[in-house]
C-alpha positions in Angstrom: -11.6 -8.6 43.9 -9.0 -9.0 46.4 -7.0 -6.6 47.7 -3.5 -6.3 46.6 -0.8 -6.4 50.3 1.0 -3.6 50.0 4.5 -5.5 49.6 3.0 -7.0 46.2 1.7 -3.1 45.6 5.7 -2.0 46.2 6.6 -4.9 44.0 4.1 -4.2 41.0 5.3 -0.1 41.4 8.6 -1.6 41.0 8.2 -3.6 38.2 6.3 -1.0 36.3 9.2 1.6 37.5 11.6 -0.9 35.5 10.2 -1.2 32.3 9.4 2.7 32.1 13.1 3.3 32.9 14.4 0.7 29.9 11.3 2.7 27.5 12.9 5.6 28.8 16.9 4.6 28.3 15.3 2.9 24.6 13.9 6.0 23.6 17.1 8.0 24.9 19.2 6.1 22.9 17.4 6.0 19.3 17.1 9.3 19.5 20.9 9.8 20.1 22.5 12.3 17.0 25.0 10.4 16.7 23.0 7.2 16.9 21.0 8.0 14.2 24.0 9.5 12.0 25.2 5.6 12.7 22.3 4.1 11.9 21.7 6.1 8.4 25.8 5.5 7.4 24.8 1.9 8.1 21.3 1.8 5.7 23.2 3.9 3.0 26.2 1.3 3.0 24.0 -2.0 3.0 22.6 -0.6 -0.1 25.9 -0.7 -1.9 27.9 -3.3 0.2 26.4 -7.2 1.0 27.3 -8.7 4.4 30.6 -10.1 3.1 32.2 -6.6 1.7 31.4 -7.4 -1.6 30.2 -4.3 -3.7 26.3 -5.0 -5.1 26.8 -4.3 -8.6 23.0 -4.1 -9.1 23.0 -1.1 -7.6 25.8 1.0 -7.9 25.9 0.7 -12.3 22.5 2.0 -12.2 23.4 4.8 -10.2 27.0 5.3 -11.7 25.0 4.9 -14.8 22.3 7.6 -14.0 24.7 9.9 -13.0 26.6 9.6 -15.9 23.8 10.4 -18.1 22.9 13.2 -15.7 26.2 14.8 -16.2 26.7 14.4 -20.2 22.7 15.9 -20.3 24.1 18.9 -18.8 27.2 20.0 -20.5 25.0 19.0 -23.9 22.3 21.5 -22.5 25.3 24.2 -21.6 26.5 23.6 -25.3 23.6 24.3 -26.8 22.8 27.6 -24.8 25.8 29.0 -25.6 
């Protein structure tokens, strides 16, 4: 094995200094509170909204649904009791 000239060392040592700074700068950034808070507001609303701003109906009258249900389980419980 050849030795490496120490311009194409500096160069490597470079290179390598690069791509730990963007890993560095990537990390940085996911990690960002406020990143993530953006990130999560964005996975919660695809789940309701499609691309176009239309509202996904197959999944908000499950939950509106469930909810419901929830609700009218309690005050018939709290009836009950009393």
């Amino acid at each position: 094995m050849a030795k490496a000239k120490p311009d194409q060392m500096v160069d490597e040592i470079d290179e390598i200094r690069e791509r730990l700074a963007d890993t560095v700068d990537a990390l940085i950034d996911r990690t960002n509170p406020r990143n993530i808070a953006r990130r999560g507001l964005y996975n919660l609303r695809s789940r309701f909204v499609d691309e176009t701003g239309s509202p996904k109906l197959g999944t908000i009258v499950p939950l509106v649904g469930g909810t419901v249900a929830v609700v009218a389980g309690i005050i018939v419980i709290r009836r009950l009791v009393r």
